[in-house]
VOTI-5227 format. One record per atom (N, C-alpha, C): x, y, z. Coordinates in pm, whole numbers, padded with zeros to 5 digits, always signed. Example, Ala and Ser with C-alpha at 12.3 -4.5 7.8 and 13.67 -1.06 7.14 Angstrom:
+01319-00569+00780/+01230-00450+00780/+01320-00330+00780/+01285-00225+00708/+01367-00106+00714/+01290+00003+00787/
This chain:
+00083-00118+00000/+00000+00000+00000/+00088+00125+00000/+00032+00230-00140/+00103+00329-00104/+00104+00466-00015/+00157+00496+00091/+00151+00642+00186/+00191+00765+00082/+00246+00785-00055/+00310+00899-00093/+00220+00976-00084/+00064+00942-00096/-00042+01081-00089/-00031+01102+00073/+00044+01068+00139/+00057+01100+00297/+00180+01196+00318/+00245+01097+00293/+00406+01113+00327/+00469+01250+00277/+00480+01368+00346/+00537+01487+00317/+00469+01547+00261/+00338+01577+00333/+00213+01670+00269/+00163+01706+00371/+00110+01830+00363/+00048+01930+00468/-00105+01940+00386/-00167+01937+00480/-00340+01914+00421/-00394+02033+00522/-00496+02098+00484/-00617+02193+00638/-00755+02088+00592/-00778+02086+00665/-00909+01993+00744/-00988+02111+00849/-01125+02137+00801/-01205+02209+00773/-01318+02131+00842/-01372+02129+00983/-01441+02016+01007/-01568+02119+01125/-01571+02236+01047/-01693+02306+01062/-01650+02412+01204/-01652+02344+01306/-01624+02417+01420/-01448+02369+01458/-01424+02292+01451/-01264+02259+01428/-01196+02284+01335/-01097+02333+01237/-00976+02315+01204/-00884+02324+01255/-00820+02255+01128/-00642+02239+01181/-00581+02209+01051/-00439+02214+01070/-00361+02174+00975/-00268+02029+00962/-00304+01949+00915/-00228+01796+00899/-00126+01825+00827/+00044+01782+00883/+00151+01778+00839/+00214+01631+00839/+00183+01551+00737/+00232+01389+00720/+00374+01365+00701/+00460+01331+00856/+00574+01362+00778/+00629+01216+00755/+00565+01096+00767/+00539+00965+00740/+00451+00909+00723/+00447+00805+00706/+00295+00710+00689/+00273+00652+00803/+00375+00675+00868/+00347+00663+01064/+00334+00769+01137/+00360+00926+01090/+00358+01009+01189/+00315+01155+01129/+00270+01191+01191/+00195+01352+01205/+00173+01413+01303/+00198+01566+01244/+00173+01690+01334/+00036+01733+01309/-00011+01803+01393/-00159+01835+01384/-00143+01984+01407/-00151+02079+01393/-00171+02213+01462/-00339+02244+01440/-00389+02328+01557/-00547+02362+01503/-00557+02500+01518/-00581+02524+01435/-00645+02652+01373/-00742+02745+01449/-00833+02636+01470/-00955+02694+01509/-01014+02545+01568/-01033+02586+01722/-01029+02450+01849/-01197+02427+01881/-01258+02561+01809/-01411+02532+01835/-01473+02521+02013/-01386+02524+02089/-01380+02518+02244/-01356+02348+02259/-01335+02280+02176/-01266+02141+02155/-01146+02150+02230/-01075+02220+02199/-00895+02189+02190/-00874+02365+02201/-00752+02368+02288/-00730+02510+02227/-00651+02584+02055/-00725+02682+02016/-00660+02744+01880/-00485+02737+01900/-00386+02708+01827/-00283+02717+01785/-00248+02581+01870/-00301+02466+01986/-00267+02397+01971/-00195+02301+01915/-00041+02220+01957/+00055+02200+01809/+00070+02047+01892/+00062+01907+01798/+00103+01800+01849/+00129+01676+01752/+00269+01649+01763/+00286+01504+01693/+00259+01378+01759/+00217+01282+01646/+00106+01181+01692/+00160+01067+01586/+00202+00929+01654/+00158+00809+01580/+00068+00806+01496/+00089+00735+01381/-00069+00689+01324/-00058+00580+01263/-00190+00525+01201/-00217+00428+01110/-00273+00430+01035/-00196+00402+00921/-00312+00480+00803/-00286+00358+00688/-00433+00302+00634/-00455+00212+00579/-00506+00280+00420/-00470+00222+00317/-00518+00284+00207/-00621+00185+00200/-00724+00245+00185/-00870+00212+00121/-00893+00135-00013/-00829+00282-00134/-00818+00242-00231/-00790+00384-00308/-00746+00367-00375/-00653+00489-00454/-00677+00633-00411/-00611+00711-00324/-00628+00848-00282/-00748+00821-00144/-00805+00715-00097/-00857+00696+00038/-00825+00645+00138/-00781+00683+00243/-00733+00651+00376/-00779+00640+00533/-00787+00540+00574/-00852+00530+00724/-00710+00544+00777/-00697+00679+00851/-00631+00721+00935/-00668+00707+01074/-00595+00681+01195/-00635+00733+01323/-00503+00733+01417/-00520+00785+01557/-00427+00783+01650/-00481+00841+01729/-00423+00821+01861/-00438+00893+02003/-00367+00979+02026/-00417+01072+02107/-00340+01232+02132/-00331+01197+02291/-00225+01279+02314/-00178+01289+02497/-00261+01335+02563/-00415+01361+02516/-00510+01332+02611/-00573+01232+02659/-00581+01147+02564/-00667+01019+02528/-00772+00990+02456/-00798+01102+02355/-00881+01136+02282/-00833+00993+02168/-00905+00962+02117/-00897+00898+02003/-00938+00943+01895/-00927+00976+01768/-00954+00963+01627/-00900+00865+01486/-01016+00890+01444/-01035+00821+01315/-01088+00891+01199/-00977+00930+01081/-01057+00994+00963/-01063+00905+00812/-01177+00926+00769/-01130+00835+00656/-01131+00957+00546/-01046+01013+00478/-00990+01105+00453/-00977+01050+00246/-01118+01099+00186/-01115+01104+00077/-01040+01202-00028/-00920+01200-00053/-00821+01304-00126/-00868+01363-00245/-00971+01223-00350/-01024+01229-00428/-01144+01337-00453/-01209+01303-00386/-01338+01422-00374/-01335+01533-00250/-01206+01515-00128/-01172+01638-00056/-01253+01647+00029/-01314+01539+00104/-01363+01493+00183/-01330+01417+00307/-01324+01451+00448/-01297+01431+00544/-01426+01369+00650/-01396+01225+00702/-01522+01176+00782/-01416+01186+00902/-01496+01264+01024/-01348+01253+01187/-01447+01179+01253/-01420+01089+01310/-01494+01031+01445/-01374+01047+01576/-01426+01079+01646/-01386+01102+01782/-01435+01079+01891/-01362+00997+01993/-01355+00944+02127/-01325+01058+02218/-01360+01112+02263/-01303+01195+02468/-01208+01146+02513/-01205+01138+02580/-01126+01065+02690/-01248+01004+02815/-01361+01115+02816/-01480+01058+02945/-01565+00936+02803/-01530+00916+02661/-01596+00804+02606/-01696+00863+02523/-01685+01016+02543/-01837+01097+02433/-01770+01069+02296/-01855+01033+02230/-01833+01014+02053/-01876+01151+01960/-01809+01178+01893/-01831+01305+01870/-01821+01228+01692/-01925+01295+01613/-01839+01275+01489/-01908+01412+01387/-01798+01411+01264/-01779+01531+01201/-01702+01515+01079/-01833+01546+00993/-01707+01546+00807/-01745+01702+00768/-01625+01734+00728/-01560+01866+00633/-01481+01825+00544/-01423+01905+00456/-01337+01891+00361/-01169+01918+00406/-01113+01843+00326/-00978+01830+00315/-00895+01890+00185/-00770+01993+00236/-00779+02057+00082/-00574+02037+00094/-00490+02005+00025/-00368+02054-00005/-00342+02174+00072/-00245+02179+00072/-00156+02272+00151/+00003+02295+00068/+00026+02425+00002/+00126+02487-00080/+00201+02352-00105/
């Protein structure tokens, strides 16, 4: 499976009351910065994170990882049509979920 649509690409993810910016600097690892925390997370929040990211099928990816809160996520992150599905865990277990778009980054 190939990561190059991962691997050394900066994406913004647009997820209505959240953004942030995805920086893939492997097919195992990313930075997250957010933009806009929505009272989620705080704005300019900055954090690198494990991941796992499974190709779907050409330009689609089930991404996820845990953050040093204990939050969990999962995006399945359509490159093709620029489409972002986030599901999210708390840490108290609330499921939160949320699709926006996903766009390139310079």
């Amino acid at each position: 499976m190939s990561h190059e649509r991962l691997t050394k690409h900066r994406y913004f993810v647009d997820l209505g009351p959240l953004t942030l910016e995805e920086n893939f600097e492997s097919g195992e690892r990313m930075t997250f910065t957010v933009v806009a925390g929505g009272g989620m997370v705080p704005d300019g929040y900055v954090e690198t994170v494990a991941i796992t990211a499974v190709e779907i099928r050409p330009d689609v990816f089930l991404t996820s990882w845990t953050e040093e809160s204990g939050t969990n996520i999962v995006h399945l992150e359509d490159f093709e049509r620029g489409v972002v599905h986030s599901r999210i865990t708390l840490p108290d277990g609330t499921p939160l979920a949320l699709t926006g778009t996903i766009k390139p980054l310079g």
